[in-house]
C-alpha positions in Angstrom: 2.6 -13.8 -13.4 1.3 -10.7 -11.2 -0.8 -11.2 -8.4 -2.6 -8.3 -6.6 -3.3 -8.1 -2.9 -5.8 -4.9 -2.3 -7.6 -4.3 0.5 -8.0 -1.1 3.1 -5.7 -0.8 6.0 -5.3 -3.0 9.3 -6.1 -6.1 7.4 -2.8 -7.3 6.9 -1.9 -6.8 3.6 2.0 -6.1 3.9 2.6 -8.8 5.9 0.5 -11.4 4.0 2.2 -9.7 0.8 5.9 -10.2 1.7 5.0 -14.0 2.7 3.1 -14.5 -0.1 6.2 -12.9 -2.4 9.2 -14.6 -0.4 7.3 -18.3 -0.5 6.7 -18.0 -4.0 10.1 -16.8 -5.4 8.2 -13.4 -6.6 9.4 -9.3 -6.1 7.2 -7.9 -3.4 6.0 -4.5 -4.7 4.8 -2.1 -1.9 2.9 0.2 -3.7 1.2 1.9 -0.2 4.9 3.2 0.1 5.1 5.0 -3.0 2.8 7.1 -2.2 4.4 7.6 1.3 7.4 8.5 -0.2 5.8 11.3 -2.2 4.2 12.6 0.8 7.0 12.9 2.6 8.6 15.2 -0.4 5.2 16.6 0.0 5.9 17.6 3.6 10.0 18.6 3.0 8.9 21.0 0.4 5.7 22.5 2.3 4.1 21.9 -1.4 0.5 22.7 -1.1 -1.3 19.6 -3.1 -3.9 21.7 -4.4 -1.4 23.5 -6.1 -1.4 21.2 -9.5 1.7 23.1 -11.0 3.2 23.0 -7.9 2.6 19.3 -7.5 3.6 18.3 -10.9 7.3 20.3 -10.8 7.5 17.9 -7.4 6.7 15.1 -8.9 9.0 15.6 -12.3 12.2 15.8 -10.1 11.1 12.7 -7.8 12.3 8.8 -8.1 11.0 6.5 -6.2 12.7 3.2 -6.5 13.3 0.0 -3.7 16.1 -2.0 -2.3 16.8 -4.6 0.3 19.3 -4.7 2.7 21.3 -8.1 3.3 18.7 -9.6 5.7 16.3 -9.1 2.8 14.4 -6.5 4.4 12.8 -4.2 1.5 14.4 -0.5 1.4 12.3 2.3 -0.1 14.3 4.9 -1.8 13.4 8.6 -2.5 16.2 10.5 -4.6 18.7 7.4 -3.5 18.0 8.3 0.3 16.9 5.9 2.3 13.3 6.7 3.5 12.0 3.6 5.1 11.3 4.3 8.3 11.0 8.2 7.9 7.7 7.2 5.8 6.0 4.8 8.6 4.9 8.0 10.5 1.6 9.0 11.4 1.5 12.6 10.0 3.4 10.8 6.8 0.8 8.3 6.6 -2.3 10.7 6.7 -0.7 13.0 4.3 -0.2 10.0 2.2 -4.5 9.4 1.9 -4.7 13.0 0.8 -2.2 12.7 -1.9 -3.0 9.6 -3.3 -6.2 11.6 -3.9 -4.7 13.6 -6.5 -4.5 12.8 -10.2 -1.1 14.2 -11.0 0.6 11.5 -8.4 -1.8 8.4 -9.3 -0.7 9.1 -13.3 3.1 9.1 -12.2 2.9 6.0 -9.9 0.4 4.0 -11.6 3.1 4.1 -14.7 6.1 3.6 -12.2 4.2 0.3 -11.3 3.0 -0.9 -14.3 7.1 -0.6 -15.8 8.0 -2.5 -12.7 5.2 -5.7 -13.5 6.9 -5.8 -16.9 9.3 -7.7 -15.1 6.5 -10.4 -13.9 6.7 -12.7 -11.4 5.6 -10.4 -8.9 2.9 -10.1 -5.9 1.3 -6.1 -5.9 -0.2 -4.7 -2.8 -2.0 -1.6 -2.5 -5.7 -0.5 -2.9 -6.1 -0.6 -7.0 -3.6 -3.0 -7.9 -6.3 -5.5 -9.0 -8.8 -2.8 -10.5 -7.0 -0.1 -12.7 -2.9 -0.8 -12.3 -3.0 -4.4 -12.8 -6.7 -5.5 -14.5 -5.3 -8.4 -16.6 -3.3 -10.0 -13.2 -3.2 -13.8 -12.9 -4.9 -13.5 -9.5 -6.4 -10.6 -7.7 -7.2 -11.0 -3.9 -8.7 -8.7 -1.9 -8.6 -8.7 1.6 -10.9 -7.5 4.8 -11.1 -7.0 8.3 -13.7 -5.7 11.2 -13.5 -2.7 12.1 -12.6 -3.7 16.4 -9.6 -6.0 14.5 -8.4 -3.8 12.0 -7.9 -0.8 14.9 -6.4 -3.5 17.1 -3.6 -4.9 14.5 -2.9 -0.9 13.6 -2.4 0.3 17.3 -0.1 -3.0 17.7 1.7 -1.5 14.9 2.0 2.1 15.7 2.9 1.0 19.8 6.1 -1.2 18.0 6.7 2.6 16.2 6.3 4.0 19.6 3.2 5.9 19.2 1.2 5.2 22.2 -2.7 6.4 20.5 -5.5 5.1 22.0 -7.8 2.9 19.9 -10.6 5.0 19.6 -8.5 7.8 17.9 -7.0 5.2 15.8 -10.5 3.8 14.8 -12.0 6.9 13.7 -8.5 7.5 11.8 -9.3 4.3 9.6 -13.1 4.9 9.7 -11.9 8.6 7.8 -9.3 7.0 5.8 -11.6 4.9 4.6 -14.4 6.9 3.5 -11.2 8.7 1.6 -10.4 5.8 -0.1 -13.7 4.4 -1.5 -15.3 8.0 -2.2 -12.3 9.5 -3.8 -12.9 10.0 -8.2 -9.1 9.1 -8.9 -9.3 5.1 -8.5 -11.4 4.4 -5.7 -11.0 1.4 -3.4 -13.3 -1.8 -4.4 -12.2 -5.2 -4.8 -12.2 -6.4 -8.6 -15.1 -8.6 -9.9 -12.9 -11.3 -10.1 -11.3 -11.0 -6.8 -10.9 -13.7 -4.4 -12.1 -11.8 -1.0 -10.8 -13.4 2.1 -12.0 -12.2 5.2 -8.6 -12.2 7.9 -10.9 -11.0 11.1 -9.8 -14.5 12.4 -7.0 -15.6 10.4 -3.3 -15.8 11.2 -1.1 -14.1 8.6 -0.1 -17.4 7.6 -3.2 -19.0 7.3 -4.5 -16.6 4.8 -0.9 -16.8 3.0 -1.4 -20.1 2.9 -4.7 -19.8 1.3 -3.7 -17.2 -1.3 -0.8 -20.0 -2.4 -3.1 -22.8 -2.5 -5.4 -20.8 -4.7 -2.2 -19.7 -7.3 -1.0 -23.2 -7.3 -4.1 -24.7 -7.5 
């Protein structure tokens, strides 16, 4: 079974995800950190991501693969280094939207994932789990915010990092990443016909994992 948790940023998707997953018995896949992880080769090797050949050489000598340490806390691994918290950057993170855009990187991840559901049992998050990596999934969900709420939880989240920004800067940030996201040719951002959309403006994390696990277990 493979269910798939899209949905834009600041509505809670990694932390509804990993709950979901560690209730249920399933592999958490944290798709939103692949991409990361090429980024930040992106950045170490000043590759310019308009430069297809350029990209694609990158891309040929990278692996991207995850661990967990003994708390269970997932590890994401770029060429067997450690890259977790190097990846959770704000630079990184930008950098991230703009290579996601590119076709080269979605062809090499979207396979990378789709090898790893083979294994089943598993709850996807990302922003096209539901529509083009996973379309046959037992359960797609797709989750939303507010705009006010989704700036809130992600300036929470970047002050714990200790990046003080303001929430205006941090709002227009998502407002941009999201126009990225939903304009962009290479699997733009949508929930699935068949999603379940649940709206987590005034939800607890645990309130809408809860829901999610009512709806898979009926």
């Amino acid at each position: 079974m493979i269910i798939t948790i899209d949905g834009p940023s600041g509505v809670g998707k990694s932390t509804v995800s990993k709950s979901v997953a560690r209730k249920l018995g399933f592999t958490y896949l944290d798709t939103g950190a692949m991409y990361r992880a090429v980024a930040l080769r992106v950045k170490r090797d000043s590759i310019d991501i308009n430069d297809d050949k350029g990209l694609e050489s990158l891309l040929n000598h990278t692996e991207i693969g995850f661990g967990r340490k003994e708390n269970g806390d997932l590890v994401i691994m770029l060429n067997n280094e450690d890259v977790t918290d190097k990846i959770r950057t704000p630079e990184v993170s930008r950098l991230s939207s703009d290579v996601a855009t590119k076709r080269a990187v979605r062809i090499k991840l979207v396979h990378l994932q789709q090898e790893m559901g083979k294994i089943g049992n598993m709850v996807a998050e990302g922003r096209d789990m539901g529509t083009y990596v996973f379309p046959d999934a037992a359960f797609k969900f797709y989750l939303d915010a507010s705009l006010d709420e989704r700036a809130r939880r992600r300036r929470e989240q970047l002050s714990q990092s200790g990046d003080d920004a303001d929430v205006e800067s941090v709002k227009n940030e998502i407002i941009k990443r999201d126009a990225q996201d939903m304009e962009r040719s290479e699997s733009p951002l949508h929930p699935a016909i068949n999603a379940v959309i649940i709206d987590t403006t005034n939800l607890s994390s645990d309130e809408v994992t809860d829901r999610i696990i009512k709806e898979v277990q009926g």
